[in-house]
TORKOL-4160 file (C-alpha; in steps of 0.2 Angstrom, whole numbers, padded with zeros to 4 digits, m for minus):
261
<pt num="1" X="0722" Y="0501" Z="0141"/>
<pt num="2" X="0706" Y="0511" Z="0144"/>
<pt num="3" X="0697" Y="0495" Z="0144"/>
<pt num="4" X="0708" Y="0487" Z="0157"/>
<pt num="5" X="0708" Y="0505" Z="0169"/>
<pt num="6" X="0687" Y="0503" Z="0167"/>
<pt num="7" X="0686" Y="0485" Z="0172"/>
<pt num="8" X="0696" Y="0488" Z="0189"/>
<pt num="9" X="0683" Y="0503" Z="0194"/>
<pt num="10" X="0669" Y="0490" Z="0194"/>
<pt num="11" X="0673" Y="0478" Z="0204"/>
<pt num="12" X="0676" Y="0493" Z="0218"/>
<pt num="13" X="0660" Y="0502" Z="0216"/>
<pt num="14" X="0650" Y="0486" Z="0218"/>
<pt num="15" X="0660" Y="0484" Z="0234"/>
<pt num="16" X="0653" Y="0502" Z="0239"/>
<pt num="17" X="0638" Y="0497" Z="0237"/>
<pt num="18" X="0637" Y="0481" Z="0243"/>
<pt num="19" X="0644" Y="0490" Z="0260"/>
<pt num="20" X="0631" Y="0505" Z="0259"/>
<pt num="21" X="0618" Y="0490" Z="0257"/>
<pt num="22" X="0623" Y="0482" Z="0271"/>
<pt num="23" X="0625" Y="0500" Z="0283"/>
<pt num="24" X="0607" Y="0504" Z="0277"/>
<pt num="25" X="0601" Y="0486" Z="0283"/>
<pt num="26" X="0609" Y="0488" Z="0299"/>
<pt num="27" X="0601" Y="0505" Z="0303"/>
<pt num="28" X="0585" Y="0500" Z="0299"/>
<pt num="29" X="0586" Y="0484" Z="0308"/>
<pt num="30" X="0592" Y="0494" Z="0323"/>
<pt num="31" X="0577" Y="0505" Z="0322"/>
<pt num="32" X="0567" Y="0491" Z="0324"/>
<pt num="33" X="0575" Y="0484" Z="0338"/>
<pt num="34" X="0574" Y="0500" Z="0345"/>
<pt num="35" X="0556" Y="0502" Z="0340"/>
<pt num="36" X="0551" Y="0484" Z="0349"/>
<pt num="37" X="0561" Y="0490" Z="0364"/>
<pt num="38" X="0551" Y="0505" Z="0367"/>
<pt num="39" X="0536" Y="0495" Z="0364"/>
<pt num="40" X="0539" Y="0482" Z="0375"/>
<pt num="41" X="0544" Y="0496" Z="0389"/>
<pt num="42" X="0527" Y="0505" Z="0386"/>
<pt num="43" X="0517" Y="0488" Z="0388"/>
<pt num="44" X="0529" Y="0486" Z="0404"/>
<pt num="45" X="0524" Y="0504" Z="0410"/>
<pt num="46" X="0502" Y="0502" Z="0407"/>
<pt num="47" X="0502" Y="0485" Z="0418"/>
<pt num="48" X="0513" Y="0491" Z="0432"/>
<pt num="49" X="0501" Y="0509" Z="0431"/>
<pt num="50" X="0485" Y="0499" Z="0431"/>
<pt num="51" X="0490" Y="0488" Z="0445"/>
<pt num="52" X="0494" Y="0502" Z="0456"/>
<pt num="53" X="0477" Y="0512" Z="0452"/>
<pt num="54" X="0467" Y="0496" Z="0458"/>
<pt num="55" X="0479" Y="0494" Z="0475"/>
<pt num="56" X="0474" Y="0514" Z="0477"/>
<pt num="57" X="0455" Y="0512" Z="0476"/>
<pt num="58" X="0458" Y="0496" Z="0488"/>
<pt num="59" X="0465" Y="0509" Z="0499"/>
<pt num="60" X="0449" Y="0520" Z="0498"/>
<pt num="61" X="0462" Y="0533" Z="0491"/>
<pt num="62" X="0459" Y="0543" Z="0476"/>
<pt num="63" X="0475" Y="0549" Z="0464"/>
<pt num="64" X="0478" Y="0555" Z="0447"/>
<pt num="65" X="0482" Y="0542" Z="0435"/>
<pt num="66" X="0499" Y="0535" Z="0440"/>
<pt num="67" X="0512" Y="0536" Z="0428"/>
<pt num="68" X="0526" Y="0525" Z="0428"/>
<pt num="69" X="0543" Y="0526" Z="0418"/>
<pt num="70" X="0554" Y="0510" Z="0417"/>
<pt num="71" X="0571" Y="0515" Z="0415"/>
<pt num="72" X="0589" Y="0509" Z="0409"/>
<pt num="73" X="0591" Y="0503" Z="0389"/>
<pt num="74" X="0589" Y="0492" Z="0383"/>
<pt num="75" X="0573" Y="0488" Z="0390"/>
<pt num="76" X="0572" Y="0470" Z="0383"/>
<pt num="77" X="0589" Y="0465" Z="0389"/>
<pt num="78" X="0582" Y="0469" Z="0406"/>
<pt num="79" X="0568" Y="0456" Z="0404"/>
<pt num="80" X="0577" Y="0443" Z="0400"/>
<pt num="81" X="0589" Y="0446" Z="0416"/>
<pt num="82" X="0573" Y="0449" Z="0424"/>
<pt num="83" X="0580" Y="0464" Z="0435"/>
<pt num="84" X="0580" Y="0482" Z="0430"/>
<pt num="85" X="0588" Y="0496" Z="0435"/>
<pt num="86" X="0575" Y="0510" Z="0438"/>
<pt num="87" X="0557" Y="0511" Z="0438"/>
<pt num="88" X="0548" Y="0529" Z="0443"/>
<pt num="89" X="0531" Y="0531" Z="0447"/>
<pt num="90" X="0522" Y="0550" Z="0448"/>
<pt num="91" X="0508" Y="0549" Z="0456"/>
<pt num="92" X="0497" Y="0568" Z="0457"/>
<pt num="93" X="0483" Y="0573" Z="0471"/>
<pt num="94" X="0482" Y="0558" Z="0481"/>
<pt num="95" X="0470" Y="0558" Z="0494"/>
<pt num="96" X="0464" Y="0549" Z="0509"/>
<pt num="97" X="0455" Y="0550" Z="0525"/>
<pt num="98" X="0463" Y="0548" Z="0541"/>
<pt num="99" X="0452" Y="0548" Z="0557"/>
<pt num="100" X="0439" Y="0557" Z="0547"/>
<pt num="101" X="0451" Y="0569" Z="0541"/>
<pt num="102" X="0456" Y="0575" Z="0523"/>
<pt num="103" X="0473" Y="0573" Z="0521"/>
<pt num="104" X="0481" Y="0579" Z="0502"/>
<pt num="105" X="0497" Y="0574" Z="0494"/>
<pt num="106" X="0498" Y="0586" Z="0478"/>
<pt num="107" X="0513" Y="0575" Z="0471"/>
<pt num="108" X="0520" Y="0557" Z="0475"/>
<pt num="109" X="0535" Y="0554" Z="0466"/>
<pt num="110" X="0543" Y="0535" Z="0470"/>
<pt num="111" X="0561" Y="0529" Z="0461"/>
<pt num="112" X="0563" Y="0512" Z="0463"/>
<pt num="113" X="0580" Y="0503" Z="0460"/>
<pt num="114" X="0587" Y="0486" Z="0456"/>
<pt num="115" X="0567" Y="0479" Z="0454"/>
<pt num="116" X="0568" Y="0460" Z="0450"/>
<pt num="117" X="0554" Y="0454" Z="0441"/>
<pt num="118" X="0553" Y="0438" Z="0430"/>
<pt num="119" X="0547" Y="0439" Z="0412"/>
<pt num="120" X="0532" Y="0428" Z="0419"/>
<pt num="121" X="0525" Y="0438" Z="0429"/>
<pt num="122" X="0525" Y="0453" Z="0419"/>
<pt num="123" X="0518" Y="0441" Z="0404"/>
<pt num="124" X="0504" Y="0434" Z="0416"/>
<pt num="125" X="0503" Y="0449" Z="0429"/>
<pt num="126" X="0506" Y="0435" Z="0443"/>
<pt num="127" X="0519" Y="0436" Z="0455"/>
<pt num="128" X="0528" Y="0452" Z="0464"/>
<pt num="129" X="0537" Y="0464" Z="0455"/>
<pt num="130" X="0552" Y="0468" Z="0470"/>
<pt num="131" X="0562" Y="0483" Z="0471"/>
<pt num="132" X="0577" Y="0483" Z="0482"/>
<pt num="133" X="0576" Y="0502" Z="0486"/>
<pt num="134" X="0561" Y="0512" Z="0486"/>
<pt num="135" X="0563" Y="0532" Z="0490"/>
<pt num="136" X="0548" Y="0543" Z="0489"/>
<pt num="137" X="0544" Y="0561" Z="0490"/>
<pt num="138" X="0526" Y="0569" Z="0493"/>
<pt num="139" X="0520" Y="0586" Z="0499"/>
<pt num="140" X="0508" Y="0589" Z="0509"/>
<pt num="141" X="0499" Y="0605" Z="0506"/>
<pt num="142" X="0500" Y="0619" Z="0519"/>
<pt num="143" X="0478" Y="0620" Z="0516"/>
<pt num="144" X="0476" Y="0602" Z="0521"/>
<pt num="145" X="0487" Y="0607" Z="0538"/>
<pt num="146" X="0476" Y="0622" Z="0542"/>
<pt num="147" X="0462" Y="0613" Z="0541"/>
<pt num="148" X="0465" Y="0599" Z="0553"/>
<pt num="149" X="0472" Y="0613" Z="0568"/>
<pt num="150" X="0454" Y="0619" Z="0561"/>
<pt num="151" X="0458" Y="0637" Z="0569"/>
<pt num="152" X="0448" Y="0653" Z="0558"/>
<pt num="153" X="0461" Y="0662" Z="0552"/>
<pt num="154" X="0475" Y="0652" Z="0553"/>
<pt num="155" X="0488" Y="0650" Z="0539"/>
<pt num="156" X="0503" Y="0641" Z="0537"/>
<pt num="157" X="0518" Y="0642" Z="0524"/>
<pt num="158" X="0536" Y="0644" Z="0524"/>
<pt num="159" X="0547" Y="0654" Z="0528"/>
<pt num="160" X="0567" Y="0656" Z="0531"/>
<pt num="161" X="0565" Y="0635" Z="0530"/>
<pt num="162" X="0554" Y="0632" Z="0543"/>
<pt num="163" X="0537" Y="0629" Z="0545"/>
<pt num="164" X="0529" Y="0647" Z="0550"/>
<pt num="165" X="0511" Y="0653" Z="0558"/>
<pt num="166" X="0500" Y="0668" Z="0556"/>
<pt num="167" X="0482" Y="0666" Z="0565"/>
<pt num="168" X="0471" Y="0681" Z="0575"/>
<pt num="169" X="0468" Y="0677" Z="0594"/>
<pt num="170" X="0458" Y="0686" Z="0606"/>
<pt num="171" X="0467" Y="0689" Z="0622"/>
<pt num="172" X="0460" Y="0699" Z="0635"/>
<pt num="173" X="0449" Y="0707" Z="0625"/>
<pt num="174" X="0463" Y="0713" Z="0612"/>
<pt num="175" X="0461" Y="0706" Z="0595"/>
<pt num="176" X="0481" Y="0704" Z="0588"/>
<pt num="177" X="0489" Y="0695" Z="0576"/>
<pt num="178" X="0498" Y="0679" Z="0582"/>
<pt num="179" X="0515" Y="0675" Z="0572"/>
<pt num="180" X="0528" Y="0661" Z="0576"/>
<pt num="181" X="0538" Y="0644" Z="0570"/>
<pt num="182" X="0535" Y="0626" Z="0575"/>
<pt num="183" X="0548" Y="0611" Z="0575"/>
<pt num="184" X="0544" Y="0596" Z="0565"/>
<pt num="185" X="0547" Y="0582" Z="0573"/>
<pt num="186" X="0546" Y="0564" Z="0565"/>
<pt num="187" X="0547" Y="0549" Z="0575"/>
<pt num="188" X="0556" Y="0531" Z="0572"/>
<pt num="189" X="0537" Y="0526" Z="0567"/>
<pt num="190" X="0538" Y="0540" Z="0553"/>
<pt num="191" X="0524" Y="0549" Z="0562"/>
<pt num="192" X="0526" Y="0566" Z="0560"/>
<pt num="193" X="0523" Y="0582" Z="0574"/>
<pt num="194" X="0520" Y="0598" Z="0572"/>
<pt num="195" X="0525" Y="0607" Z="0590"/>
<pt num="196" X="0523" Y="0627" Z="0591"/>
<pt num="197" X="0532" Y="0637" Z="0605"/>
<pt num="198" X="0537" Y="0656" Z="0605"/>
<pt num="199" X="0524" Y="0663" Z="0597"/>
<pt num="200" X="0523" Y="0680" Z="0599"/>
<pt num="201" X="0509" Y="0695" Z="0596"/>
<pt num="202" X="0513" Y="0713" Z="0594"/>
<pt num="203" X="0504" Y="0722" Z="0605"/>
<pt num="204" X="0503" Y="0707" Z="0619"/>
<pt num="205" X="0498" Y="0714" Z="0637"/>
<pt num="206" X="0513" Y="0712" Z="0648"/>
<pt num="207" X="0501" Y="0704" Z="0661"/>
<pt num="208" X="0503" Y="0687" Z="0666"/>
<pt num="209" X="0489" Y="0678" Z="0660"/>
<pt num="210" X="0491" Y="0685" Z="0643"/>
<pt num="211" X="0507" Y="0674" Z="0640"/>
<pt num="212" X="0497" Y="0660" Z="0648"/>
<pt num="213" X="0485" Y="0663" Z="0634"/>
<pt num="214" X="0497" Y="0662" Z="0620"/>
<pt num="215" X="0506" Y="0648" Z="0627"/>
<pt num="216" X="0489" Y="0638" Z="0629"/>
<pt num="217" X="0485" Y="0645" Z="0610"/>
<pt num="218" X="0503" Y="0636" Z="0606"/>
<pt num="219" X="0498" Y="0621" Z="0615"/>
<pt num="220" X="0482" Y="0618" Z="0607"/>
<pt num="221" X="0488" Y="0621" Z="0589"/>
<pt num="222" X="0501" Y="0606" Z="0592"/>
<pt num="223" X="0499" Y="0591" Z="0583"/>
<pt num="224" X="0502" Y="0576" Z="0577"/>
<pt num="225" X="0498" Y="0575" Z="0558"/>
<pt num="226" X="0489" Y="0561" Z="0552"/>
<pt num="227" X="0495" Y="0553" Z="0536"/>
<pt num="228" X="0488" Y="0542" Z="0525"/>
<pt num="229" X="0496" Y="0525" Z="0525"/>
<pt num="230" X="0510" Y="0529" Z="0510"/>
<pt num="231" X="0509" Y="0514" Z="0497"/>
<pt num="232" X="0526" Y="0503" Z="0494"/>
<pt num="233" X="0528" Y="0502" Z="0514"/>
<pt num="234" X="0538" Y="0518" Z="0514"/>
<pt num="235" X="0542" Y="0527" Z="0531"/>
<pt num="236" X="0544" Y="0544" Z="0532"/>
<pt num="237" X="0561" Y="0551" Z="0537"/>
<pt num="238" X="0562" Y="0568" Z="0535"/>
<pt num="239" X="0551" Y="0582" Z="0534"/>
<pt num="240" X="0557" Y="0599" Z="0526"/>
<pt num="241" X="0547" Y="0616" Z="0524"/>
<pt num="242" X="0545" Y="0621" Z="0507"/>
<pt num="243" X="0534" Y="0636" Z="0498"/>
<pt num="244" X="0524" Y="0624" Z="0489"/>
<pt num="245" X="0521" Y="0613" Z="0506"/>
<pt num="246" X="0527" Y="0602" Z="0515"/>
<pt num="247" X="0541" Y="0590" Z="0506"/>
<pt num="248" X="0542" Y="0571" Z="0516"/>
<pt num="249" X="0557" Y="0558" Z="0510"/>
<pt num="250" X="0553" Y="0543" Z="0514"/>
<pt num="251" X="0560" Y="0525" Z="0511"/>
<pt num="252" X="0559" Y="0507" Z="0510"/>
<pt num="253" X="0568" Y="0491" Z="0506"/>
<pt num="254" X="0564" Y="0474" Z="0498"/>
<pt num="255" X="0547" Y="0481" Z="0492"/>
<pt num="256" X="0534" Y="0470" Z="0480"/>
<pt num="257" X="0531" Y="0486" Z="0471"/>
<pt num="258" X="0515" Y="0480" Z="0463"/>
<pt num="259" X="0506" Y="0480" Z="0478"/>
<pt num="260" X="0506" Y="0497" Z="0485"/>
<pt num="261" X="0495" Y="0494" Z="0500"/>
């Protein structure tokens, strides 16, 4: 009896091996998938960086080293589809001369989505990697905008969510303390203007021609700020005040994304 009760056990405890055998096997193989995937995405990742750092020294631009994220899991499933769902790309103090002008981006961060590339090109690095949407966000430092109205003094920085001034001014002989906002305007070229009006001085002389100063003071501190020309044909839509400077959104569509210029 105690013979026949020990020979049913066996038969079960190979089977529970055999299974735990087989759920080991399985995990280690997924790890290796897994392993190859993130591999794979990383090799993905270096060739899309380094492409864009040699678009930005065509540009005459200078950036920190791009770093590019490629999104969605698996990754390998993706090349094979040859489409992917995201791919993000930082980009840190971009700069570049505009009409002689310094103009600095402390942060360019770019999500692109639905990007279709085919697993030839990213094997041989020939052919355009296209993303259906691009959106970007930069910031334009408040220093760099100082500079360019080029006024001794002068500061810029946010407040109450617009974009607000401080500079000194002479006026008839008085030295006082100019304060006020400016509207941002941004055209359907994505050209962005910085228009000052209201400003106000404590102190200002009630005459006249005082006014007339300030409003000339306004005038002259009124520009249009020149941009780079962003990478991934994006096209700025909106501006926005910010205490770290200012934030641009910009967009594109249809946008070979391995070609920045």
């Amino acid at each position: 009896m105690d013979h026949e009760q020990t020979s049913g056990r066996r038969p079960r405890r190979r089977g529970r091996k055999i299974l735990i055998g087989f759920v080991v096997l399985l995990l280690v193989l997924a790890g290796l998938l897994f392993v190859a995937d993130r591999v794979a995405a990383n090799v993905a990742e270096r060739t899309i960086a380094d492409e864009i750092r040699e678009q930005v020294a065509r540009q005459n631009a200078q950036s920190g080293p791009p770093e590019v994220e490629v999104g969605g899991f698996p990754f390998l499933t993706q090349v094979v589809d040859g489409r992917y769902e995201r791919i993000t790309i930082r980009m840190r103090d971009v700069r570049g001369a505009v009409q002689g002008d310094a103009v600095s981006l402390p942060s360019l961060d770019v999500d692109a989505r639905n990007v279709r590339a085919s697993l030839d090109t990213l094997r041989t690095g020939q052919g355009d990697v296209v993303a259906e949407t691009v959106n970007g966000t930069a910031t334009i430092s408040y220093q760099s905008l100082a500079a360019l109205l080029d006024r001794e003094g002068l500061s810029l920085g946010e407040r109450g969510g617009q974009l607000a001034v401080t500079a000194p001014l002479e006026i008839l002989g008085q030295q006082l303390t100019v304060t006020g906002v400016a509207d941002i305007v941004v055209s359907d070229q994505g050209q962005i203007s910085l228009r000052f009006a209201d400003l106000n001085a404590e102190g200002l002389p009630s005459a006249p021609l005082a006014r007339t100063l300030l409003n000339n003071f306004a005038r002259s501190i009124s520009v249009d700020v020149p941009l780079p020309e962003l990478p991934f044909q994006l096209t700025v839509r909106e501006v926005r005040p910010r205490p770290e400077g200012l934030t641009v959104t910009a967009d594109a569509r249809d946008v070979p994304i391995n070609s920045v210029g």
